[in-house]
N, C-alpha and C positions, 0 to 999 in steps of 0.2 A: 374354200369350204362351201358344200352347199348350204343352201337352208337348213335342211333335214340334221345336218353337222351342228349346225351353228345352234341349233336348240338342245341338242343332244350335250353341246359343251354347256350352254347354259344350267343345265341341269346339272351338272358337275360340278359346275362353280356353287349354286345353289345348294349343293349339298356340304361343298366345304365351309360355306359362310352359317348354316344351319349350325354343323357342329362347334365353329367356333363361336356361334351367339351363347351358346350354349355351356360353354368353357371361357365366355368372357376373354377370346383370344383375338386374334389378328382382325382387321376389320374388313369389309367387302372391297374397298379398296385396293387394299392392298394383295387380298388373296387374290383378286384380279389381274393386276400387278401381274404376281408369282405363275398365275395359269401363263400367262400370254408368254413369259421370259423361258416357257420353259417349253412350247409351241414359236418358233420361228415360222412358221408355215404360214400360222395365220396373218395374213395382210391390212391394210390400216379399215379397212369395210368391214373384214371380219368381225375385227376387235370390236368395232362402233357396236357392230349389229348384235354382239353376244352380248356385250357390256348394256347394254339397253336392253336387251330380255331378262338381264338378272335382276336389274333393278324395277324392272315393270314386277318381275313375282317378287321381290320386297315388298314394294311397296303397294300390292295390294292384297296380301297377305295380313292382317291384322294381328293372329299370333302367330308364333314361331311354326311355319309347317312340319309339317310329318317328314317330307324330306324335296327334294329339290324339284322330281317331276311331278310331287302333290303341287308346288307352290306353280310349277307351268303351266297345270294343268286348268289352274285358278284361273291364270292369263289366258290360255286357249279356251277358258268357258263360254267368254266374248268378242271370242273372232275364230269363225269358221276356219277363215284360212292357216292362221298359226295350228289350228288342230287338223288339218290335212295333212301337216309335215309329221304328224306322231303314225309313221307308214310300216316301220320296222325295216327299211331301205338298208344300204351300208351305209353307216355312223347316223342312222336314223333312230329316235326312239319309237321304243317298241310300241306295236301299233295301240291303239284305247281299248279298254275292255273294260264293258258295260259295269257298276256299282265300285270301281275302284277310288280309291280315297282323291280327295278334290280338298284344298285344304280353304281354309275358312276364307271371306274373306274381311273387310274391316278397315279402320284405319289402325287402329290397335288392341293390345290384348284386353279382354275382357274385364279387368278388375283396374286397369289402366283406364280407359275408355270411360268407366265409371267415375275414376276420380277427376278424370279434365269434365265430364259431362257436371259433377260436384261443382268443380271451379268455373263455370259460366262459361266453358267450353263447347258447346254443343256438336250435333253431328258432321255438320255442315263446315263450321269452323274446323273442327278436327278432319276434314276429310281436304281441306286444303294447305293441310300441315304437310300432305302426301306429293303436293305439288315439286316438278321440279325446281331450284331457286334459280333465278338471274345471278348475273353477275355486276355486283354494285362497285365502284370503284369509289374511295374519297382522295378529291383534287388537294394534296398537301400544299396550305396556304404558304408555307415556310419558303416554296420553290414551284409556287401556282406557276411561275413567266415561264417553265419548264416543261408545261402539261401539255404538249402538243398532242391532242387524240387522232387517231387514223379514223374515228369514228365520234361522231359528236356522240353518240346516245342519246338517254332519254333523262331529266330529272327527275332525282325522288326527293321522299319525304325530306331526306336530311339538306342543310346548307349548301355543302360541298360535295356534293352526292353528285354521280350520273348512274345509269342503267347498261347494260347491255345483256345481249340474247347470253340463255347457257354456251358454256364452252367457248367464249370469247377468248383468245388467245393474251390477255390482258400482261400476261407476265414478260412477252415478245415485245412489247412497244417502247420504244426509246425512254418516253416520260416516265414507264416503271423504273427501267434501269436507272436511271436519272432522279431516281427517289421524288418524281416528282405527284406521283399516285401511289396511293394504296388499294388493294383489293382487302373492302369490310362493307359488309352490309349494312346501305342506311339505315336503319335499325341500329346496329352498333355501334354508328357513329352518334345517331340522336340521342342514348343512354350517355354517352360521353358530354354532349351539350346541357345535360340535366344537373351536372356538379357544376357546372357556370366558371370554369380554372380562366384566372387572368393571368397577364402577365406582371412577373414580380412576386406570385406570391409560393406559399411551401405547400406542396402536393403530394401525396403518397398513391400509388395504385398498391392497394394493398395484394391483390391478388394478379399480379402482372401476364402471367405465363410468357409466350412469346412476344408478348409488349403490342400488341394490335394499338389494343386504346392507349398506353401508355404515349406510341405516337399521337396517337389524335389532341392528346392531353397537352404533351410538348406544342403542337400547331397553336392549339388554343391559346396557349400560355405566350405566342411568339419567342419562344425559346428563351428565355428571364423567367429566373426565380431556379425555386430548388425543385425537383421534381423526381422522388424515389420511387424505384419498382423492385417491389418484391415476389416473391414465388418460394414457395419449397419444394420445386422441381426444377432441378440444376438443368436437366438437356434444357427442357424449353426458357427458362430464362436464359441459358446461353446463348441463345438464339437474338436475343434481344440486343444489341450491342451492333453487331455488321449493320444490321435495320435499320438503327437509331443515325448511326454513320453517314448511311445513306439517303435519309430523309432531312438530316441536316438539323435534328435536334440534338444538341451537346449538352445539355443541362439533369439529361436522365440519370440516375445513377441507379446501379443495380443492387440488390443484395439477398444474397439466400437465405432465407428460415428454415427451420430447424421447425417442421410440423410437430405440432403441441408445446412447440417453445418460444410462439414466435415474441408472446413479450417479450422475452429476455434480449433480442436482439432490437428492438425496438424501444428503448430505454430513452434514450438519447433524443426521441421525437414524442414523446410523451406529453402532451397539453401543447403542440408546437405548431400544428400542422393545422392551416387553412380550410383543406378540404383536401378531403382522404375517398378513394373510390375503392368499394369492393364488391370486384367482380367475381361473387363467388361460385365456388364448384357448386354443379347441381346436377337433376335429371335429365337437360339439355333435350327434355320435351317441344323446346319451340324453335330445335335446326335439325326436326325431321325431315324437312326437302332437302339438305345433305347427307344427313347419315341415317335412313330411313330405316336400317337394321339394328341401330341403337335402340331404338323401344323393347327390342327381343331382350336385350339385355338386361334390366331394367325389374326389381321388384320393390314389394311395397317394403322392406328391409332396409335396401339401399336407399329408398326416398327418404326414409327415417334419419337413417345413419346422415345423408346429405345434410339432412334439416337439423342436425344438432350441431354439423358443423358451419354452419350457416352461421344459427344463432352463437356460437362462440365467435366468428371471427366478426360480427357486428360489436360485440362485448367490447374485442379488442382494440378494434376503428376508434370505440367509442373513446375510449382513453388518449387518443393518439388526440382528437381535435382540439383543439383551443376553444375557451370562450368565446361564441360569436362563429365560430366556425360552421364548417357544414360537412356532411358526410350523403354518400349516392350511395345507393345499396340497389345490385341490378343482378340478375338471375335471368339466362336464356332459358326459362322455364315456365307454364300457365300453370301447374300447380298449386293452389293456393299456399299450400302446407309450406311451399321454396318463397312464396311472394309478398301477399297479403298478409297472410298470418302470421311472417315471421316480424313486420314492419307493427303490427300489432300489438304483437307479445313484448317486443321489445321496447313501446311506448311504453307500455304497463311499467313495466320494472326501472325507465330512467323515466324520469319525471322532471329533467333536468335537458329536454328536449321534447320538441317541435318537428310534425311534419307541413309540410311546406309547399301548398298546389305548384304540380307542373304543367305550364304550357311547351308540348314540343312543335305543336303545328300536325300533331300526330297523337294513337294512341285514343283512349278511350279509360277514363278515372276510373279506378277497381281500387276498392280498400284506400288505405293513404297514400297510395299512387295511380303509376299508369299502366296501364299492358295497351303493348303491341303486338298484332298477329299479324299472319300470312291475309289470313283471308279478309279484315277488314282497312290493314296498312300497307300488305305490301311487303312486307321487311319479315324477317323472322320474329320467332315468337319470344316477347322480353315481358319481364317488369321490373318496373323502376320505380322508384320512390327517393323524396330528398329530403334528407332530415338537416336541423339546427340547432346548436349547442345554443342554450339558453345563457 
């Protein structure tokens, strides 16, 4: 492909991930994915070269553009040379004509941007939400002697953390096959350190999905005690089980809820549980440097709708610990309305709990916890909070 091509597809792609931001369907990913499977022609520079001009006009596009060669055109406003290629050549886009639309540009949309700027977000912070992320690996204690790296990397925030450049091949290395790494963001891993899980004792991931932290939780624990994951999403908790196999933690036990029902399933663990983690659904406002098109998706409705299931499934955590117990409530979100607020509200009404300072060696005290960001940690953007049954 030439150049002239290769924007020309970008523009293409940008127009299909527009429409699905828009229909809440397929993600950029994926639609990229689908372009390339369905073009053999293009070769491995191609793909690189296209798949990095779509996410350059993602992610400096603030709101949803008007369509795919508005959001290029955002990118070719600051570089001469990508706007020589808009020539109208063969497979070129047509050439620039003067007052055409330029689409905005931003970290995000407008009424968005407001609310993180509310939450002690600022420009600056929010403008390094757009960065791309690294790739963090955590060295699984369970079968550290396993962790042979082709690459020392860098240390992060977390314990058992390394670093490497985007696009690390991480998933090719013997140590992963060998369950002896995981790929999770320091950040991810230190909200896991924040529930303090030993070994021996009963542990619920209330919100498990594909079981990320649920491994980390297993490590922590050295593999003793009871330690259940839940979900009420059958595929990705399916997923949790080969992982668990292979990281060498046997102690997990899986089980699906029934959304809106999930006391009923949960009976049996009722005042039982040590320390119960939930990692709840949110606006995943703070893993913009991966899924930088998820903002588009994204209004002030569904932050609502998020935030009442937030505060219901804290309700239910709540029941689940024992006296003396503890509960981590952690949101990949800076919205106050997902973090702060909701650790708040929820004082108010149990009175029969304590929040409890965290030291992670990271993070910055917001409300009765902590937020972590990109731009002053490193890590993606969290908050956490750890509460105590009184």
């Amino acid at each position: 492909m030439t150049p002239q091509a290769r924007v020309q597809a970008a523009i293409e792609v940008l127009d299909a991930v527009i429409i699905a931001a828009k229909a809440k369907a397929a993600p950029a990913d994926r639609i990229l994915s689908d372009w390339f499977r369905s073009r053999r022609y293009a070769g491995s520079k191609d793909r690189r070269a296209v798949r990095e001009l779509v996410y350059a006009g993602i992610r400096q596009c603030g709101d949803i553009p008007a369509s795919g060669r508005a959001a290029m055109l955002r990118v070719a406003h600051g570089d001469p040379a990508l706007a020589a290629l808009f020539d109208g050549s063969r497979h070129a886009p047509a050439p620039l004509v003067a007052g055409e639309p330029v689409a905005w540009g931003g970290s995000a949309p407008g009424w968005l941007a407001q609310a993180l700027a509310a939450s002690g977000i600022d420009a600056e912070s929010q403008a390094a939400l757009m960065q791309r992320a690294p790739v963090d690996i955590r060295i699984n204690s369970l079968k550290a002697a396993l962790a042979d790296l082709p690459e020392p990397g860098e240390p992060t925030v977390a314990p058992h953390g390394r670093r490497f450049p985007p696009d690390t091949p991480v998933e090719q290395w013997p140590g992963f096959q060998a369950g002896a790494i995981e790929v999770q963001d320091a950040g991810s891993q230190l909200v896991c350190e924040a529930l303090g899980a030993r070994p021996g004792e009963a542990v619920v991931d209330l919100c498990a999905g594909a079981g990320g932290k649920t491994l980390a939780l297993g490590a922590a624990m050295d593999d003793r005690g009871r330690l259940l994951a839940c979900d009420a999403d059958r595929a990705r908790l399916s997923r949790l089980p080969p992982r668990a196999a292979r990281a060498g933690v046997t102690i997990a036990e899986t089980r699906l809820l029934d959304a809106g029902r999930e006391g009923e399933a949960l009976r049996d663990w009722v005042g039982t549980a040590d320390a119960v983690l939930i990692d709840a659904p949110c606006s995943g406002t703070g893993t913009w440097r991966r899924n930088p098109e998820s903002r588009w998706r994204l209004t002030p409705a569904e932050v609502a709708r998020l935030a009442a299931l937030q505060q219901r499934l804290l309700g239910l955590a709540a029941t689940l610990v024992r006296p003396g117990g503890r509960l981590a409530y952690v949101v990949c979100s800076l919205l106050d309305a997902e973090g702060a607020d909701q650790i708040a509200a929820f004082l108010g009404a149990h009175p029969g709990w304590r929040a409890v300072p965290l030291a992670l060696g990271a993070g910055q005290v917001h409300g009765a916890g902590l937020r972590l960001t990109p731009g002053a940690d490193g890590t993606d953007g969290f908050f956490v909070a750890r509460l105590e049954r009184l």
